[in-house]
C-alpha positions as CSV (number, residue, x, y, z in Angstrom):
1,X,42.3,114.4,105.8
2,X,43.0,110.5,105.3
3,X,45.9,111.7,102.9
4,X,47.3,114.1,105.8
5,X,47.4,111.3,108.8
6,X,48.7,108.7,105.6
7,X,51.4,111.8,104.8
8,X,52.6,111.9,108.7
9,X,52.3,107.9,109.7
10,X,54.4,107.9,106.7
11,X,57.1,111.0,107.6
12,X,57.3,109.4,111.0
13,X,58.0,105.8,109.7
14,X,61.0,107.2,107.5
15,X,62.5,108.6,110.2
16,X,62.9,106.1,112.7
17,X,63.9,104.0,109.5
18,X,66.3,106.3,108.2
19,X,67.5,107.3,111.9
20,X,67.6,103.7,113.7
21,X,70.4,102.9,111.0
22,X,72.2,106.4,111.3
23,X,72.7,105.6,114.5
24,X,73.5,102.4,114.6
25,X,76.2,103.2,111.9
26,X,77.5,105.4,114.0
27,X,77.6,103.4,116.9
28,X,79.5,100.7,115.1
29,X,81.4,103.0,112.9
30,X,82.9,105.8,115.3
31,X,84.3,103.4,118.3
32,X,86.0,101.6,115.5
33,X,88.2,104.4,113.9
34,X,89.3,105.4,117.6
35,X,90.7,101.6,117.8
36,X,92.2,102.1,114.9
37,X,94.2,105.1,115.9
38,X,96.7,102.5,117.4
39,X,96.6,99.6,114.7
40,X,97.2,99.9,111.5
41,X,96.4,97.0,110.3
42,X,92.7,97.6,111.8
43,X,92.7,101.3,110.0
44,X,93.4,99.7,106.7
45,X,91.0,96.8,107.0
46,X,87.8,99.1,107.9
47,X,89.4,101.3,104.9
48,X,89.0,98.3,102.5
49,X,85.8,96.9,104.0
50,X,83.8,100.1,103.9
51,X,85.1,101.6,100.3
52,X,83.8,98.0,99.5
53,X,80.2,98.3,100.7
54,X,80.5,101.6,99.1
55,X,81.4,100.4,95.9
56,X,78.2,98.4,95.4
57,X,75.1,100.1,94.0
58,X,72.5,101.0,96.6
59,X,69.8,98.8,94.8
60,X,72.6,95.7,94.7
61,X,72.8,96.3,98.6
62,X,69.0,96.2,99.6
63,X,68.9,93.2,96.5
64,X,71.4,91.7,98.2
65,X,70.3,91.7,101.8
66,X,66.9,90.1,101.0
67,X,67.9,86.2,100.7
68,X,70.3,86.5,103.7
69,X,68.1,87.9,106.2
70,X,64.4,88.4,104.7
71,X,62.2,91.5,104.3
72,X,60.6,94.1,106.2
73,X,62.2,97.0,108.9
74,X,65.3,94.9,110.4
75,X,66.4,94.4,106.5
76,X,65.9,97.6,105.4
77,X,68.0,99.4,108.4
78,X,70.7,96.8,107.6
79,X,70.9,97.4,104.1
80,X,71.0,101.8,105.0
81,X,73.6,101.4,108.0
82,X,75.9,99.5,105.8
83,X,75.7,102.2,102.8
84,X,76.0,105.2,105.3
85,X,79.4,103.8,106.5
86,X,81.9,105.3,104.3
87,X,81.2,108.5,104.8
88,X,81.2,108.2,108.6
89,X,84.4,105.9,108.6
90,X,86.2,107.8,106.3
91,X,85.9,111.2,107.4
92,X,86.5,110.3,110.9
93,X,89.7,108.7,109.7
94,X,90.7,111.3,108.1
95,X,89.9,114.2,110.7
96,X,91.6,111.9,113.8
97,X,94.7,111.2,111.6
98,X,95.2,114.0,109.9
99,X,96.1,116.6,113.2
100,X,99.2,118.8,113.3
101,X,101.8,116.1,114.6
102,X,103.2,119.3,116.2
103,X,100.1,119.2,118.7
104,X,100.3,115.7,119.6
105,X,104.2,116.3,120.4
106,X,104.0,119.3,122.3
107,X,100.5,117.3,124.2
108,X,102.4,114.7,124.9
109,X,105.5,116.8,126.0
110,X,103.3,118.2,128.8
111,X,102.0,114.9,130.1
112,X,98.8,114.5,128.8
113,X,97.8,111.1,128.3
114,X,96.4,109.6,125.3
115,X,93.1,109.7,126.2
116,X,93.3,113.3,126.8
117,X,95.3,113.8,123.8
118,X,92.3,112.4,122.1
119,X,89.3,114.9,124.0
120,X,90.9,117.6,124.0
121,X,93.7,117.9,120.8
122,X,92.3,114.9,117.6
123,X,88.6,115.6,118.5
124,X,87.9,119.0,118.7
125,X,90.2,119.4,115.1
126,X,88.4,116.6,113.4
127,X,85.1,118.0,114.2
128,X,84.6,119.7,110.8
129,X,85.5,116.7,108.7
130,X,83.2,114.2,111.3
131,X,80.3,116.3,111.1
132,X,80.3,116.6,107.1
133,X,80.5,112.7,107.0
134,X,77.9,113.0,109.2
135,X,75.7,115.2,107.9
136,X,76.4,113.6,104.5
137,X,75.5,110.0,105.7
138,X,72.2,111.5,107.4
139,X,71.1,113.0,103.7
140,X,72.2,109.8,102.3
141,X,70.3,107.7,104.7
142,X,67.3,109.9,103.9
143,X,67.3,109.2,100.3
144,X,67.9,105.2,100.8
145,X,64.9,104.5,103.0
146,X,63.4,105.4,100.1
147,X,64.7,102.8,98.0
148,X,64.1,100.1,101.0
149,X,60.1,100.5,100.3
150,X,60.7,97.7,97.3
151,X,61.7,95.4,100.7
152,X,58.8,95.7,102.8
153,X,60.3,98.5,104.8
154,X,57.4,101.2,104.5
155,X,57.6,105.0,105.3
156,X,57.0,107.3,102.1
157,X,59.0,105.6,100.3
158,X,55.9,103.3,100.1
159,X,53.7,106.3,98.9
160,X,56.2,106.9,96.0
161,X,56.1,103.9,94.0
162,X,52.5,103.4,95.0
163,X,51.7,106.6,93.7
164,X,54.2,105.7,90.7
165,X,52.5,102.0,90.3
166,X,48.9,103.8,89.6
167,X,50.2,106.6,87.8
168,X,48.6,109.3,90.8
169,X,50.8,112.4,90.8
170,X,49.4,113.5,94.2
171,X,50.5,110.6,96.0
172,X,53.9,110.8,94.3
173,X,54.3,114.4,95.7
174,X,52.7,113.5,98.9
175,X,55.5,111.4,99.5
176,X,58.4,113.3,97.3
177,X,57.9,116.7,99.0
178,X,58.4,115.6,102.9
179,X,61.7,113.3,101.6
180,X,63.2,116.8,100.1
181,X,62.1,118.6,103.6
182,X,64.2,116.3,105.2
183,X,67.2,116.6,103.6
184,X,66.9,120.6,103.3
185,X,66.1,120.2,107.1
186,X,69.2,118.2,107.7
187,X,71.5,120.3,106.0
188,X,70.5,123.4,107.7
189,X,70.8,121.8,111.0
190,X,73.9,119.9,110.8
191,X,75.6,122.9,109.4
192,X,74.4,125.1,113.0
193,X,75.8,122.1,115.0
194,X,78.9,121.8,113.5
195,X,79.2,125.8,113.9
196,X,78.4,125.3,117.5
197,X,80.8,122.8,118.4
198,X,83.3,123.3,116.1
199,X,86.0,125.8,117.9
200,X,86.2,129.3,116.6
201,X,90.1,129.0,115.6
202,X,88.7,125.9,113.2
203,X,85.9,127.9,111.7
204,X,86.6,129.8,108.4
């Protein structure tokens, strides 16, 4: 019973960890690459900034975040939103940019202004590619708020190296099997969404 409510206070601790970050990376992420659809300069900058933070081991980033701003939650969803990035950055990039030219033309041959363009023509053809950054940053957050336990961040990422420190194979499970749910959960779920939103004529 005291394992159980440890198993859920746990669960639910991961989650807002993992999904406080998600969302802030999107937040900061998406708004970005729709200001960059005009600059260049601005696309290639987030580019190079985000393919950086990517390029650093996961450990180096949560190591790393530590001495500049300390330990515990606010660390910890730091250190996750800036490694879930790429994904979100890049695929957004790449599903706004890479539209038929043909259908921008003939949108803007009809009048439509840009903001129109964008609702109606980039978005609905980049949702595929948005929604597997997505989906992939949400698996990816999942398995780093893991690795933030070593900062003071909690969740079951705490029960796995406790349960590693003393050698206890239940705890290790205990905290293991609900991180796999997630993911499997995720998957599933933004795999339905993306179906649901995604147009028919875009669906293979």
């Amino acid at each position: 019973m005291v394992l159980t409510v440890e198993i859920v206070e746990a669960t639910l601790e991961h989650l807002l960890l993992a999904y406080t970050a998600l969302a802030l990376g999107i937040i900061f992420a998406v708004p970005l690459i729709f200001f960059s659809l005009y600059n260049t300069k601005l696309a290639s900058l987030i580019m190079k900034f985000s393919n950086l933070v990517q390029a650093i081991p996961s450990f180096a980033v949560v190591a790393v975040v530590v001495p500049l701003i300390g330990i515990g939650f606010l660390p910890a969803v730091i250190a996750i939103m800036l490694r879930v990035l790429l994904p979100i950055i890049k695929n957004t990039y790449i599903g706004l940019f890479n539209v038929d030219p043909t259908l921008i033309d003939s949108s803007k041959g009809i009048g439509l202004t840009e903001f129109q363009i964008i609702r109606h023509v980039r978005l609905p053809n980049a949702y595929p590619a948005i929604f597997a950054g997505i989906k992939f940053a949400a698996i990816l957050a999942n398995s780093i708020a893991v690795l933030t336990a070593l900062i003071g961040s909690g969740g079951l990422g705490s029960m796995i190296f406790e349960g590693l420190t003393n050698f206890n194979t239940t705890k290790i499970l205990a905290g293991t099997l609900p991180v796999i749910c997630i993911a499997l959960f995720l998957d599933f779920s933004f795999s339905r969404i993306e179906r649901w939103i995604t147009p028919e004529y875009l669906q293979k």
